[in-house]
C-alpha positions in Angstrom: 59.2 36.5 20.8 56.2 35.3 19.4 52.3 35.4 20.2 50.0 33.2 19.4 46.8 34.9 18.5 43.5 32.6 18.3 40.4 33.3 16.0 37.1 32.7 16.8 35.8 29.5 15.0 33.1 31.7 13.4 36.1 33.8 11.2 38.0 30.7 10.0 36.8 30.6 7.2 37.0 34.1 6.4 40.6 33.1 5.6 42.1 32.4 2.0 43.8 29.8 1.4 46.8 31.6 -0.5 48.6 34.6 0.9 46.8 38.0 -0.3 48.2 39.8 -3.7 49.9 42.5 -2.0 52.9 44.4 -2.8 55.1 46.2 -1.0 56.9 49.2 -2.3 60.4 49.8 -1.4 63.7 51.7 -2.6 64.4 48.6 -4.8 61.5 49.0 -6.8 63.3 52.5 -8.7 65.4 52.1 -11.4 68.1 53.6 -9.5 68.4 50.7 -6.5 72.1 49.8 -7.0 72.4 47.2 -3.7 76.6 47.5 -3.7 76.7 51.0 -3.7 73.6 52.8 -2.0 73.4 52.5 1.8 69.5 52.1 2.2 69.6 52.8 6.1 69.1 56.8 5.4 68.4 57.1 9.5 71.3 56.3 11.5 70.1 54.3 14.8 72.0 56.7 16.7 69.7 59.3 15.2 66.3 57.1 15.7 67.5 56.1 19.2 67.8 60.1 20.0 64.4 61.1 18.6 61.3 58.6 18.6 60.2 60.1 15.2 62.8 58.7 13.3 62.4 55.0 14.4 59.8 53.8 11.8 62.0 55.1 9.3 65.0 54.0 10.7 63.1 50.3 11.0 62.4 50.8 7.1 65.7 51.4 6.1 67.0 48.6 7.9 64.7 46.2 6.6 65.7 47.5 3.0 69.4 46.5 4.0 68.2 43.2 5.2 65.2 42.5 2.8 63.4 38.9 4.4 60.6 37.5 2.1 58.7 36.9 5.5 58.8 40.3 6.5 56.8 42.5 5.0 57.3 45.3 7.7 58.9 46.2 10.6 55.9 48.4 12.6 56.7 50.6 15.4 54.6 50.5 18.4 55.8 52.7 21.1 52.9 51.4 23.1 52.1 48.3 22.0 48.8 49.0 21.3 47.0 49.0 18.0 45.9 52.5 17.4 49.9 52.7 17.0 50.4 50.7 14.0 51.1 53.6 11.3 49.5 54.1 8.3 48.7 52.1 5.9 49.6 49.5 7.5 46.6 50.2 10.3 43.8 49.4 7.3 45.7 46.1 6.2 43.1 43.3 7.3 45.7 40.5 7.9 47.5 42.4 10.2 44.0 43.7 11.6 42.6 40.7 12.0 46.0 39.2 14.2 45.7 41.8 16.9 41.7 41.4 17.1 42.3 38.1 17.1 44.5 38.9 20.9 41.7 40.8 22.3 42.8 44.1 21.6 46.6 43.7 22.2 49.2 42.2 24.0 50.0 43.8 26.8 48.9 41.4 28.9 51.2 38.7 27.4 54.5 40.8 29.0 55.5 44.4 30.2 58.6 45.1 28.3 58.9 43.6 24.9 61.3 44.8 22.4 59.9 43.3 19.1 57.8 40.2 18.7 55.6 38.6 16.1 51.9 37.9 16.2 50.6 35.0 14.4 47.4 32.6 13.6 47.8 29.2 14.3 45.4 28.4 11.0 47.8 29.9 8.7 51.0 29.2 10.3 53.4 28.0 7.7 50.9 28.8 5.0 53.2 31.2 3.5 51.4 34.3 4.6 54.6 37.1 5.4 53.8 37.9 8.9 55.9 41.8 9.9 57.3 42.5 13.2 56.5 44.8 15.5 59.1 46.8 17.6 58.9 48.6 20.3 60.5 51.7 22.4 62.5 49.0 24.3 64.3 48.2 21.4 66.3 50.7 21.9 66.9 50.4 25.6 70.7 49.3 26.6 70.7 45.1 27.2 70.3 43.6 30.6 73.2 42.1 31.7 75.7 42.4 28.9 77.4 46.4 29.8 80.0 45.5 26.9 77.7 45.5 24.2 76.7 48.4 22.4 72.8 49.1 22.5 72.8 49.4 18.4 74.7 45.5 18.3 72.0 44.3 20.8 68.8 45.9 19.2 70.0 45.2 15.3 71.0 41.4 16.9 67.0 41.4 18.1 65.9 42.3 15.0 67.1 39.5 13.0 66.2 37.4 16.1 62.4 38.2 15.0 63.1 37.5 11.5 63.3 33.9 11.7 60.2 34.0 13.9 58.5 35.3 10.8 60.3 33.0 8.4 59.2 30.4 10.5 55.4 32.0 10.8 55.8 31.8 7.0 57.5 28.6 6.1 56.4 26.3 9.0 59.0 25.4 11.8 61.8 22.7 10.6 63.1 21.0 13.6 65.6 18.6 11.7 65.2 17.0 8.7 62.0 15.2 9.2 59.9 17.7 11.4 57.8 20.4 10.4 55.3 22.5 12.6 52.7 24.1 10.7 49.0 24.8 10.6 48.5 20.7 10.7 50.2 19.8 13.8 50.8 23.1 15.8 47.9 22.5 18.1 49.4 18.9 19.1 52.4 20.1 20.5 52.3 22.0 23.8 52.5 25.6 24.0 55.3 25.7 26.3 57.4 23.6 24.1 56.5 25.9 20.8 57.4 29.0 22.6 60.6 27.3 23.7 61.5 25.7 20.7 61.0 28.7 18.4 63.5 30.5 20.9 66.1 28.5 20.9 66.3 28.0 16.7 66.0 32.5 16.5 69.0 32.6 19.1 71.1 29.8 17.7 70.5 31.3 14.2 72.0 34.5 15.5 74.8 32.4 17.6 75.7 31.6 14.2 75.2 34.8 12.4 77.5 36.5 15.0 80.0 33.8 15.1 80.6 33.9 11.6 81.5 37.7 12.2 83.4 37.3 14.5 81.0 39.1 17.1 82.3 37.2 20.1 79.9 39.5 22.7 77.2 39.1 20.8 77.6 35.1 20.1 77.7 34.3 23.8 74.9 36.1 24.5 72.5 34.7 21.9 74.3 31.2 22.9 73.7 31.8 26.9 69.7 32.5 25.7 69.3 29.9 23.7 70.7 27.1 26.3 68.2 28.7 28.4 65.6 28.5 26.3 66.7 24.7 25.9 66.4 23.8 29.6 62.7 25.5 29.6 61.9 23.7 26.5 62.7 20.1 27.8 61.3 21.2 31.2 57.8 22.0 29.5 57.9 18.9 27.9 54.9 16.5 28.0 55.8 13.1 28.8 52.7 11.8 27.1 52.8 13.7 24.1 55.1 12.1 21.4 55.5 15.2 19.4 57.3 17.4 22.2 59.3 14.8 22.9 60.7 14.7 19.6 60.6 18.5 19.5 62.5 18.7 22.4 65.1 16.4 21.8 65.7 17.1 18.1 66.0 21.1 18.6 68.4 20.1 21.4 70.8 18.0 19.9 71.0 20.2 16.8 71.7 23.1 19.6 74.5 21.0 21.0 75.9 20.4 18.2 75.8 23.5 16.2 77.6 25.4 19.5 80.0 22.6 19.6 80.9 23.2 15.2 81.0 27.0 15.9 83.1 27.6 18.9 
C-alpha cells in the first residue's frame, strides 16, 4: 500500500535535490558478515508474532536477509501513529517531514493496514530510499486464504512493500517506454496510481512465489493483482492520455506475465 503524502508549497524547496549522505549500519558492515553461512534473522517470527517486543528486531533481521537498496528500514508502528517510530529513526527529517506532510498520520487513510509506504510526490523517483512501516496486523492470520501460514502471508507482504519503495525510489516503469516519477505523477489520476502500483507489487510476488513453487501463495498475489487490474481500468480517465496508457500497458504485461508463469 502506498500513501501519498503532500507538502505545503512553502517547504518545497526545503528539499535537496540528491538523496541525504546517510548511512545505515547493519550486521554486514563487521568483518565477520559471511552471507552463505550466518542466518541474519536472530528473531524467529514465531517468536516476534508471540511477543510485540521482538517485532522491530525481528523486522531488522529480515531486512538483513533481504537487503533492498530502497529500503532503508522496516519501522514498526503498532499504532500507526508517529510517536511510534522508534529511535533514531523518530529524529530523521525525511521520514519526519513524510508523516507531517499527512497531517499527523494516516489513520484516516484506512483501519487495518499491515505495512505501507509513505511518500512525496516531489521526490518520487528521485532516488531518495523511502522504509516501510509495518504494523500489528502484520502478523494477523490472512483473510480468506485458511491454507496459508500467517509467517508465508506476512513475509509475502513484506516484499509486496519493497517494490513500492523501489518504485518510490526508482520512478514507476510501466513497460518499456513509461516512467512515473516526480515529472508526470501529478498528471495521472490518483486512482489509477494507487491501482497501478498494486497490481506491479502483487505480480512481482505472483512471480517470486511461482518461481518457488509457492502455489498458495501465487494465487493469492495473482487473485489481488487481477483485482487491482479491474479497479485500475475502472478509475481510468477517458480524457487523460496518460491513464490510458497506464492502464492498458500494466494490463497487458499482467496478462501476459500470468499467462508465461502458470
Amino acid at each position: 500500500m502506498v500513501i501519498i503524502a503532500r507538502v505545503p508549497a512553502a517547504e518545497k524547496s526545503a528539499f535537496p535535490s540528491q538523496p541525504p549522505n546517510v548511512r545505515w549500519t547493519a550486521a554486514r558492515d563487521t568483518p565477520f558478515f559471511i552471507p552463505d553461512l550466518i542466518p541474519l534473522c536472530v528473531v524467529s517470527y514465531e517468536e516476534a508474532k508471540a511477543e510485540p517486543g521482538l517485532r522491530q528486531e525481528y523486522l531488522d533481521g529480515w531486512l538483513e536477509d533481504n537487503p533492498c537498496k530502497a529500503v532503508p528500514k522496516i519501522l514498526y508502528l503498532p499504532n500507526v501513529k508517529r510517536k511510534d517510530i522508534p529511535p533514531p529513526y523518530d529524529t530523521d527529517k525525511l521520514i519526519k517531514r513524510i508523516w507531517k506532510s499527512k497531517n499527523g498520520g494516516v489513520e484516516a487513510e484506512f483501519s487495518k493496514p499491515r505495512g505501507f509506504v509513505l511518500y512525496i510526490p516531489e521526490i518520487y523517483g528521485k532516488m531518495f530510499p523511502h522504509p516501510v512501516f509495518a504494523t500489528q496486523f502484520l502478523f494477523d492470520r490472512p483473510n480468506g486464504y485458511p491454507d496459508m501460514t500467517t509467517r508465508n502471508y506476512s513475509e509475502s507482504l513484506l516484499h509486496h512493500e519493497t517494490i513500492h519503495s523501489k518504485d518510490a525510489m526508482y520512478g514507476m516503469k510501466v513497460g518499456r517506454s513509461v516512467v512515473i516519477d516526480y515529472s508526470n505523477i501529478d498528471d495521472l489520476t490518483p486512482d489509477v496510481f494507487h491501482n497501478a502500483g498494486e497490481v506491479r507489487a502483487n505480480l512481482a510476488e505472483f512471480v517470486r512465489h511461482m518461481g518457488m513453487g509457492n502455489s498458495l501463495e501465487g494465487t493469492w498475489s495473482k487473485i489481488e493483482a487481477q483485482n487491482y487490474a479491474y479497479d485500475m481500468r475502472d478509475s481510468v480517465d477517458k480524457e487523460n492520455s496518460l491513464d490510458l496508457i497506464v492502464s492498458k500497458v500494466q494490463s497487458r504485461i499482467l496478462d501476459r506475465t500470468i499467462a508465461r508463469c502458470e
